[in-house]
N, C-alpha and C positions, 0 to 999 in steps of 0.2 A: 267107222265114224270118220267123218271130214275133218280136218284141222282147221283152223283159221287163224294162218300164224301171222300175218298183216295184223288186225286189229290187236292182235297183243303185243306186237312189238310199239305200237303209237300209246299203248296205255301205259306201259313200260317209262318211255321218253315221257308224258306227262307226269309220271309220279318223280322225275329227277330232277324235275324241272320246280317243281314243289317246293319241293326237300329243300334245294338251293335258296328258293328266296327267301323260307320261312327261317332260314339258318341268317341272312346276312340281316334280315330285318330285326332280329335277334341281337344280331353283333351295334346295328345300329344302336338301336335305342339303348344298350348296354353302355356303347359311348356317349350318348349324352348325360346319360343318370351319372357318369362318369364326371363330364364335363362340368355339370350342373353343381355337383357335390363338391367340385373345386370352386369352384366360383363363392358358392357359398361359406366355404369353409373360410378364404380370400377375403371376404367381406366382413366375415367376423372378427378375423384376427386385427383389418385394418381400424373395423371401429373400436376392439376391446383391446388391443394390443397396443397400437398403436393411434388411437382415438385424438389422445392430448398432446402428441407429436407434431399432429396437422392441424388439432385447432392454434395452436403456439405459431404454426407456421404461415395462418391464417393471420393472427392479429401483428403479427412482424411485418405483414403489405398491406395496410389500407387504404384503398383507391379511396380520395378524396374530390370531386369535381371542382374546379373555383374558375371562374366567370371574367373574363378581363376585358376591358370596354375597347371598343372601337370608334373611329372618328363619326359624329354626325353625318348625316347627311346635309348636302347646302341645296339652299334655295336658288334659283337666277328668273330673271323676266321672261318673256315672250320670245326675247331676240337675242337669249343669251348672256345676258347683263347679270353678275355677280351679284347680288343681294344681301344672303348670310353667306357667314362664310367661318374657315374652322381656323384659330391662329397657334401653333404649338408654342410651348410655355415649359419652363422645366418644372420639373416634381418630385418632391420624397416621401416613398409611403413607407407605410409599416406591414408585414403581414406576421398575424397571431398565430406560433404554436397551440396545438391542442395542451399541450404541459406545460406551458409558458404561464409561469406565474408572476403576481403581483409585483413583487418585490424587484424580480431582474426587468419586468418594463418600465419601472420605476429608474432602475439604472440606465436603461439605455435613451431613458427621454432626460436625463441629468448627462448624458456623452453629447445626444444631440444638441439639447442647449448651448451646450459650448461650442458648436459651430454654426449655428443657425441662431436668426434671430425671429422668434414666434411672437407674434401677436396676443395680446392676453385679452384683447376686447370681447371675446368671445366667452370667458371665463363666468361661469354663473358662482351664484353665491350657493349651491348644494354644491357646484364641482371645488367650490372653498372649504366645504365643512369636510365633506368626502377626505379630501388630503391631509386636512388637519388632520384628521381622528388617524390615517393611513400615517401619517406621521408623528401620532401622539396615541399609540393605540393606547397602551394603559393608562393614560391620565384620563382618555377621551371616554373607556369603562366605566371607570370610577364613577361616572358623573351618574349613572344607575346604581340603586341602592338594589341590596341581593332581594328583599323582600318585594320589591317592584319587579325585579327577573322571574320571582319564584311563582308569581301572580296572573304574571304574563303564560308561564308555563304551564300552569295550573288550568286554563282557559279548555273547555270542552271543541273537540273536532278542531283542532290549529294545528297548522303545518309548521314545519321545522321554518321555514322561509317565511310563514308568517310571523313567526315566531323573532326571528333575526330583521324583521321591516319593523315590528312594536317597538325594537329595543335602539335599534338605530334612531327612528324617529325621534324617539326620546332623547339620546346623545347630541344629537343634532339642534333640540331645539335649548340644547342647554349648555351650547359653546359658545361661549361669548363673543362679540366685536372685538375687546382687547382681545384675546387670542388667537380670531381671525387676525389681525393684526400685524401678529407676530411671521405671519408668511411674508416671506422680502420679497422683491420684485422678482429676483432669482429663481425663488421658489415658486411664481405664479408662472413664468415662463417654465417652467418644468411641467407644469399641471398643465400649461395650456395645449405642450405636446403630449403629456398622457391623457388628456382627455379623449385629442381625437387617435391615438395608439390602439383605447381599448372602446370605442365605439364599433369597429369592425368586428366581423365575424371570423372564426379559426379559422385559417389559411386562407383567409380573403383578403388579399392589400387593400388597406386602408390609408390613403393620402394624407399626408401630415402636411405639408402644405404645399401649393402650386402656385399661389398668387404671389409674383414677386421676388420667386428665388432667383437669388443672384447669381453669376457662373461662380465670385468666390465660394458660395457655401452649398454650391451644388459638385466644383470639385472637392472642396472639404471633407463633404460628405464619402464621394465617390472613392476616397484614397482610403477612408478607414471602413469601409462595408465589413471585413472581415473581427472587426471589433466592437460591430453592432448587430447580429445575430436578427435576420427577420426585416432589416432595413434594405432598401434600395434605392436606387436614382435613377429614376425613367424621365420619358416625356409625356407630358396632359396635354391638353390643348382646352381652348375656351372660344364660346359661340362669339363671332363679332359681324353685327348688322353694317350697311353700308348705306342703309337710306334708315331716315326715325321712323318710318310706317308702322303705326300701333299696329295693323294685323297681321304685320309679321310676324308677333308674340312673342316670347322669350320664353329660356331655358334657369331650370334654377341653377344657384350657385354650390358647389362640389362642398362649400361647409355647411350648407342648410338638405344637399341630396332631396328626396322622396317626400314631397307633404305629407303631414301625416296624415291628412284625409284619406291620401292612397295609400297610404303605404303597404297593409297587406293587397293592393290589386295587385302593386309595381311588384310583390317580395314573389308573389304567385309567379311569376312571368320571367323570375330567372333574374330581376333587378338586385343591385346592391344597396344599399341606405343611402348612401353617398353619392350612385349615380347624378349626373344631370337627367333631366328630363322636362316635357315641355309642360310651361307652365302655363299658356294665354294662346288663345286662336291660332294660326296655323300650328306653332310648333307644338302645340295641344292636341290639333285635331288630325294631323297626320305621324303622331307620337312613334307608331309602332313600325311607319316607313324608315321615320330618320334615324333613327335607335342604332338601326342596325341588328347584326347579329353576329354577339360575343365569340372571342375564342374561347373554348372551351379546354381546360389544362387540369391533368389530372394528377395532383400530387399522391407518391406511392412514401407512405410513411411505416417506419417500424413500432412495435409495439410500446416506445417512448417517446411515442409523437413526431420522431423527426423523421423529419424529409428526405428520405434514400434516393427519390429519383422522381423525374418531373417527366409527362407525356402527352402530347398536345391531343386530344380525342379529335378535334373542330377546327378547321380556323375561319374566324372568325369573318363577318363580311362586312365592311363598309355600310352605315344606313344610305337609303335611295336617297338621289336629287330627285329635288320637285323644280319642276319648272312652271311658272306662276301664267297666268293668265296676263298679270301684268303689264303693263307698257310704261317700263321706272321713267323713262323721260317724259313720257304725257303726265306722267302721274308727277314728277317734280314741277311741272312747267304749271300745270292746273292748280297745283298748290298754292306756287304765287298769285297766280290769278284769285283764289279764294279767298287767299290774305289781304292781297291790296282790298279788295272789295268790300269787307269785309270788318276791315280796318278805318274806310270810307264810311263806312256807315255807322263807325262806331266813333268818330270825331262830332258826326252831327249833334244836333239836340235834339232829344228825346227818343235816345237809344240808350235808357241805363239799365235795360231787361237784354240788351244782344249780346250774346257771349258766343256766340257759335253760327257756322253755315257749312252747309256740301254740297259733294257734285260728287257723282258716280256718273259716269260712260262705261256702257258697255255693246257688245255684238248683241244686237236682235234673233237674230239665224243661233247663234252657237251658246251664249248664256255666257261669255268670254267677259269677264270685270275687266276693263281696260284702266281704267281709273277711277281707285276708289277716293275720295277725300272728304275730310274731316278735320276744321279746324275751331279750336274755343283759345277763348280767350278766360286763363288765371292767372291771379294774381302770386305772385312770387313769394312766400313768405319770409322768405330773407332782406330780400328789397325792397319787398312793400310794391312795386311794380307792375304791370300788367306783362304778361308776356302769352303769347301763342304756343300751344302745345298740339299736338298730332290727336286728333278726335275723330280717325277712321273708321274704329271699330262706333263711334255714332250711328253712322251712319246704317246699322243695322240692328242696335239694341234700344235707338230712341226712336217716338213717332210722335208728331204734331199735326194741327189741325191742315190738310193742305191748297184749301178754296178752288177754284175754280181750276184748276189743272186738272180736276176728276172727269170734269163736265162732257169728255168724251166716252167714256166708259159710264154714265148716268143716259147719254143718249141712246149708246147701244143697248144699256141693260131695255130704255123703252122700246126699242125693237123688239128683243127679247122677249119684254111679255106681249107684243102686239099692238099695246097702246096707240105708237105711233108709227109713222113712218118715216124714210126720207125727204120726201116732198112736202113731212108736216106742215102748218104753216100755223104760226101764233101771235095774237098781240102781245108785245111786250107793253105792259100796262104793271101800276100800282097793285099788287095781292092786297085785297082786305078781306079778313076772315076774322067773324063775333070772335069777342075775346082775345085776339092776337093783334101783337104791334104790323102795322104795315110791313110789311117786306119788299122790295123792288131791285132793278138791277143800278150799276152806280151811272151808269152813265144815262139812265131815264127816270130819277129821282125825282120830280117834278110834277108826275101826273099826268104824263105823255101818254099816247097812246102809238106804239110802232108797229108795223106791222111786218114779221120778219120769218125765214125759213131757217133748217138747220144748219145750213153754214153760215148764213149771216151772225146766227146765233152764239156758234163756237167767235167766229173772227171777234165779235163786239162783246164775246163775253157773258150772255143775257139770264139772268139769273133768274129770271120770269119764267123762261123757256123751259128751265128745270124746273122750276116750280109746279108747274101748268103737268109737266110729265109724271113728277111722284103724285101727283095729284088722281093723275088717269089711272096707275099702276095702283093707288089706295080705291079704285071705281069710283071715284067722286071728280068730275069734273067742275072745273073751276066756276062758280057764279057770285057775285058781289055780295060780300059779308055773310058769307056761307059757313054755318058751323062746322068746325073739321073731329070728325072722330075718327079713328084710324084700325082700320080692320086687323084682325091678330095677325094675319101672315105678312103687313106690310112692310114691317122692318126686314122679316124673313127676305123677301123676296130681291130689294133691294140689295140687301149686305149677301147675301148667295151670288147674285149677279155680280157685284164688286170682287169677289172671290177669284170669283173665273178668270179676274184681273192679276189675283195676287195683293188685291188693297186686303188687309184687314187680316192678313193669316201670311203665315209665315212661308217665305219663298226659295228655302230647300237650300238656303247656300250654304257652301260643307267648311263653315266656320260657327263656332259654339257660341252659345247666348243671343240666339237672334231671338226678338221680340217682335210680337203680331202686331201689338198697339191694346186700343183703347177703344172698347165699343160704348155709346152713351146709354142713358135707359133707356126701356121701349116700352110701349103700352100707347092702350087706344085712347089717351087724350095728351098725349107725343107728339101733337099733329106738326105743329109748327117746327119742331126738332126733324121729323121727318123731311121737311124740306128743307130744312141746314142741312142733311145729310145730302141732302142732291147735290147741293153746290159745293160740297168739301170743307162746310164747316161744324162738324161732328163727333164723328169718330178719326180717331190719330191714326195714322202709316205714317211709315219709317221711309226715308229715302231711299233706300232699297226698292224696299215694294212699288214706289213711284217709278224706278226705271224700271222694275220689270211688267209692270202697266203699258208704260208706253211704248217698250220694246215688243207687247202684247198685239198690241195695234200697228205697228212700223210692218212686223213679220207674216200680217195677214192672218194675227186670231188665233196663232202658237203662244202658250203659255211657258216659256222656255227658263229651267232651272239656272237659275247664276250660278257660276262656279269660279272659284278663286285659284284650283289646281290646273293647269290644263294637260302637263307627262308629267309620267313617273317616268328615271331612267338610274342607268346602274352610275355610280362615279366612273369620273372619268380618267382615263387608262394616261392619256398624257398629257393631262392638264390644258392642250389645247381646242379639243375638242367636248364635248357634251358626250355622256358615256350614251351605250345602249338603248334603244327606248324598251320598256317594258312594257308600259301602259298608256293609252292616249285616253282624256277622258274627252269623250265628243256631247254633242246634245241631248239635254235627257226630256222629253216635252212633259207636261203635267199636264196638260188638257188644251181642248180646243171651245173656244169660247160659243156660245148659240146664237151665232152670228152669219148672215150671208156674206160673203166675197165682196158683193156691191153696198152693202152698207155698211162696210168694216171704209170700205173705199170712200164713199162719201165724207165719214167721219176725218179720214184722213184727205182730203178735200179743202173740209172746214180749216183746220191746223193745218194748210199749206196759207188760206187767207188772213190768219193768224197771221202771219208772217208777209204776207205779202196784199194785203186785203188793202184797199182805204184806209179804214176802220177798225184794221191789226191793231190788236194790244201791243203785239211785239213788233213794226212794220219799221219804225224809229231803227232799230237795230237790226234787222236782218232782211230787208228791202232791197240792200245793196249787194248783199252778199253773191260771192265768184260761184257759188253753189246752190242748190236745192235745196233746200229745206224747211221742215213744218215742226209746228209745235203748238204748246197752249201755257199761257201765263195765270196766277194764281195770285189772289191777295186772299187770307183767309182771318176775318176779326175773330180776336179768340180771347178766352179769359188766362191769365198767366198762372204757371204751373209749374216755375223750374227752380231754380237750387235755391232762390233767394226768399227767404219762406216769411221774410216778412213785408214783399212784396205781391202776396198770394193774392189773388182777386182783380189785379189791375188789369186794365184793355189795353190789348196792344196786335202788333199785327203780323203773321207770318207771310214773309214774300215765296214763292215758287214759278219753277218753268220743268216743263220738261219738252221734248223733241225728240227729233231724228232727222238723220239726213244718209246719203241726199232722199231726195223723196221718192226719186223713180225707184232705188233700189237700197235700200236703207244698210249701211257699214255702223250705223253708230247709233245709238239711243240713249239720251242722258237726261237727269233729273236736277234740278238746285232747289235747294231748300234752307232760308234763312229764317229761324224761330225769333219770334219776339222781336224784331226789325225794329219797330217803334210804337210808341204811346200816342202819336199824334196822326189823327183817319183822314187828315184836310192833307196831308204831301202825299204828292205822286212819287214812286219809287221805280225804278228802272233795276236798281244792281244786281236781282235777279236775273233780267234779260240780258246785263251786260256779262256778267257771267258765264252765261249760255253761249253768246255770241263770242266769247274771247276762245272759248273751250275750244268750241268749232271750230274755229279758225287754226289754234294749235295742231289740232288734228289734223287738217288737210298741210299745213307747212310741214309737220313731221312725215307726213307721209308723201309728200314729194320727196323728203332731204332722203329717207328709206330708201326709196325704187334709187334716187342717183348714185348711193351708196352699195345696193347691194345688199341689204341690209333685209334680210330672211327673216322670215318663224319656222323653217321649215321643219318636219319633225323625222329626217332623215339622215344628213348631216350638218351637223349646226357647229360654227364655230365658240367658242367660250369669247366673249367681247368684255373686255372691261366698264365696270362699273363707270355710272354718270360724274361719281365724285370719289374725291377721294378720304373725304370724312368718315370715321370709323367709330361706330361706339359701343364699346364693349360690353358684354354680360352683368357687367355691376352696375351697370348705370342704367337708371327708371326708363319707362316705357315712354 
């Protein structure tokens, strides 16, 4: 028999080879069951053994987060020009231990007293009963009878805290005036520092006061820190305006903090009670830019509350400069003009309804507010006096009737439906229609018959001409004492078209409380109302919406959002310069209007002969002018409707203008609008147009002195330029 000793030696070699691995995979898992059973054994001993060791060691460092403010963000103009601005202020706060009780804050606001001197104005009549009783605890008892306690206690489903609110209240409503009394002046300045001591939160510094500290009692303070546990002396600072522009807005004051309307938004968002924050249009509506963002500091406490050691997690950043759309010296220079004007027409007779007028300019192409204003006129309650106050934000939250300045955006709405065209052609003649008072234009009262096209119409104003259109757009063409009923969609149709304008609905600027206006009723025997509505004396828009109407038309039928921001940037690094830009807000269009190219053109034609026509309403005033420009003038009879309520019902008359220039390529688009002008329809009124025509004019002189100066927006590198003035008015002082 044959061997075959090959094949048995390789079976051989696999079976050692076996043997090997099946021994060390052996060994392995041997050491983990090893490994594992320490581990576990490890884990036991730490939780049962020593369990309460670590949690001991646990409550000995409790990381604490607390929140510490940083400077606002400032505002500047166009070209750099300071606006707001941040002014540092000294300050002493308090910050509350978790185990800081009653008693030693009590003490340390009786150490503070004696170097500071606190305001007690602030002092209510709970924060008086509060200390009494904290000063008169067992007398302040007593004044509860035990069977009153026992009754209280006795109450089904009451909380221990409801329980101690029943019985307080009670104490409280049965501490006399004489014993309020008995707290000296000494005693109310101790209250008035522990009041705001313990309105803060544990380990949140709480400002004891910033307005006013003196360096004597800020070094005072600063020499005994180590004898006031929790007290300090930093720097605050407080917002200071540099022009009175109501939409600047304001910041509240560090003793009033958080409205409480917000205050769980602001507590959500990492806010203190105390912070400032914005309380009115810009500093309102760009809150969460200027804020900034806190350092964030983490107190490491032992299990007795105190503070072992402090650790910055954050630090904190500067809130963003906003740089405004603004133009502060058109916008100061426009002012006087609105005042003198204004002022003018409030000397004459039969202006005891004017209290107010504006002018807003701004960019057509970019939606850029170049100047907003608003000025009224109130009466002083200390002096009895009349005096002028900043009525900006008007100019976006009020709306009046605003007559014939519409009449270009009535003519293209009748392209629009087809009615008519540019070449229309109409007699301007007397409207009689059964049942309605006549209606006609003012300058063809008579019973004239004119025969005139759409510029002639715009330039003389002709209120026929609209007439004769909502007429075509209701399908009822005009014939002598013709019954008017008014089809369902006709109000539709018109107020949609004005829309496209921005008359009648709100025009997106990113400041709060902007109001649409005032639409009148509608219904099919409205008729006559419908044709107020042509001519602009109707439904109300706010002078806003009048410049972005005719910036509507200036930019060729862009409906372009106004905006009051135009960068965001970071602060800046050396005070010289504008910091970083982050964000540029450029144009945002909301529509385009249903309008051709050449009949946007026509229209603007018409409001070039406005201005320059024969037969210009405005030709008196801007005939001569070194520049281009168009526009349309506005008298609207209206029934009175404003603060004086028991002048309700009287006729009186609103003046308006709006424009643009130049007209080849339009830089500027502005609106005036003076409510309730006068009581008397037989004067001619101009201050409108002079208004318009002064505005203008500032503009093109500012913008010469610009280019000779050097004098940029650019959003690359911008110099910081000093403010127009040097008036300053700080955070405590009204809008």
């Amino acid at each position: 028999m044959r061997k075959v000793t090959g094949k048995n030696r390789a079976t051989s070699v696999k079976a050692k080879q076996q043997a090997n691995l099946t021994f060390r995979m052996n060994v392995l898992f041997f050491a983990i069951f090893v490994i594992f059973s320490l581990l576990i054994f490890r884990l036991g001993y730490m939780q049962i053994v020593n369990g309460a060791d670590y949690a001991m060691r646990i409550l000995e460092r409790e990381e604490v987060p607390v929140n510490t403010s940083v400077p606002r963000g400032r505002m500047y103009d166009r070209y750099g020009r300071i606006l707001v601005d941040n002014s540092p202020e000294n300050a002493i706060t308090y910050t509350k231990m978790q185990t800081t009780k009653i008693d030693e804050m009590v003490d340390i606001a009786e150490k503070l007293a004696q170097l500071i001197e606190q305001p007690i104005n602030r002092v209510t009549l709970r924060d008086k009963q509060d200390f009494w009783i904290l000063k008169n605890h067992d007398a302040a008892y007593e004044k509860i009878t035990d069977a009153e306690e026992t009754k209280i206690r006795k109450k089904e489903k009451i909380t221990t805290s409801e329980i101690n609110r029943e019985i307080d209240t009670i104490v409280r409503s049965r501490i006399t005036n004489e014993e309020l009394l008995q707290l000296t002046d000494a005693d109310l300045e101790v209250l008035a520092i522990y009041r705001e001591m313990a309105s803060g939160y544990n380990l949140s510094p709480q400002i004891i006061k910033s307005e006013n500290v003196s360096d004597d009692e800020f070094a005072r303070v600063s020499e005994r820190l180590t004898e006031l546990p929790g007290v300090n002396t930093t720097t605050d600072w407080k917002r200071v305006k540099l022009s009175a522009l109501s939409i600047l807005g304001r910041t509240t004051l560090p003793i009033k903090g958080i409205p409480k309307e917000n205050l769980h938004y602001y507590l959500a968002r990492d806010y203190s009670r105390n912070d400032r924050v914005g309380e009115s249009y810009i500093e309102a509506q760009y809150e969460e830019l200027l804020q900034g963002q806190k350092t964030v500091v983490k107190n490491i406490t032992n299990k007795r509350g105190q503070v072992v050691d402090t650790v910055t997690t954050y630090e904190g950043e500067p809130g963003k400069d906003l740089i405004l759309t603004l133009d502060s010296e058109l916008t100061a220079e426009t002012e006087k003009i609105v005042e003198d004007e204004l002022l003018k027409l409030k000397a004459a007779s039969g202006s005891p309804l004017l209290d107010r007028a504006f002018l807003i300019m701004m960019e057509p192409h970019t939606g850029d507010i170049l100047s907003i204003v608003g000025k009224k006129i109130e009466k002083n309650e200390k002096t009895g006096k009349n005096e002028i106050v900043d009525y900006a934000y008007g100019a976006f939250t009020t709306a009046y009737e605003s007559g014939s300045a519409v009449k270009g955006a009535t003519m293209l709405m009748g392209y629009q439906q087809g009615v008519i065209k540019p070449n229309t052609v109409f007699g301007d003649e007397s409207i009689h229609l059964l049942n309605t008072p006549v209606k006609s234009s003012i300058f063809n009262n008579k019973g004239g018959y004119i025969t005139m096209d759409g510029l002639r119409a715009l330039e003389q104003s002709s209120n026929v001409y609209m007439f004769k259109t909502a007429l075509l757009v209701n399908g009822t063409p005009y014939s002598y004492n013709m019954p008017l009923r008014l089809k369902d969609d006709t109000f539709q149709k018109m107020r949609s078209s004005y829309a496209q304008f921005g008359l009648g609905v709100k025009t997106g600027i990113d400041l709060p409380n902007e109001f649409s206006g005032v639409q009148g009723e509608s219904g099919p025997t409205m008729g006559g109302k419908a044709l107020d509505l042509a001519i602009g004396q109707y439904d109300t828009y706010t002078p806003l919406q009048l410049a972005q109407y005719i910036s509507t038309i200036a930019n060729g039928g862009y409906r372009i959002q106004p905006h009051i921001v135009k960068e965001v940037r970071k602060p800046s690094q050396d005070g010289q310069q504008l910091g970083q830009l982050v964000t540029e807000i450029g144009p945002t269009i909301l529509n385009h209007i249903d309008n051709t190219p050449a009949e946007i053109d026509y229209i603007k034609q018409g409001m070039r002969r406005v201005y320059t026509g024969s037969n210009g309403t405005a030709r008196k005033q801007f005939a001569d002018a070194p520049y281009t420009a168009a526009g349309k003038t506005g008298t609207a009879e209206v029934v009175y409707y404003g603060p004086l309520r028991e002048r309700y019902g009287t006729d009186t008359i609103n003046l308006t203008h709006v424009g643009f220039a130049p007209y080849e390529n339009p830089e500027i688009a502005y609106a005036v609008v003076i409510p309730w002008a006068d009581t008397n329809f037989s004067k001619h009124f101009t201050n409108n147009n002079d208004i318009a025509r002064r505005a203008v004019d500032k503009y093109y002189e500012l913008k010469a002195k610009y280019a000779a100066e050097k004098v940029t927006d650019s959003n690359v590198v911008q110099p910081i330029l000093p403010a127009i003035t040097k008036d300053k008015i700080g955070e405590d002082q009204s809008e």
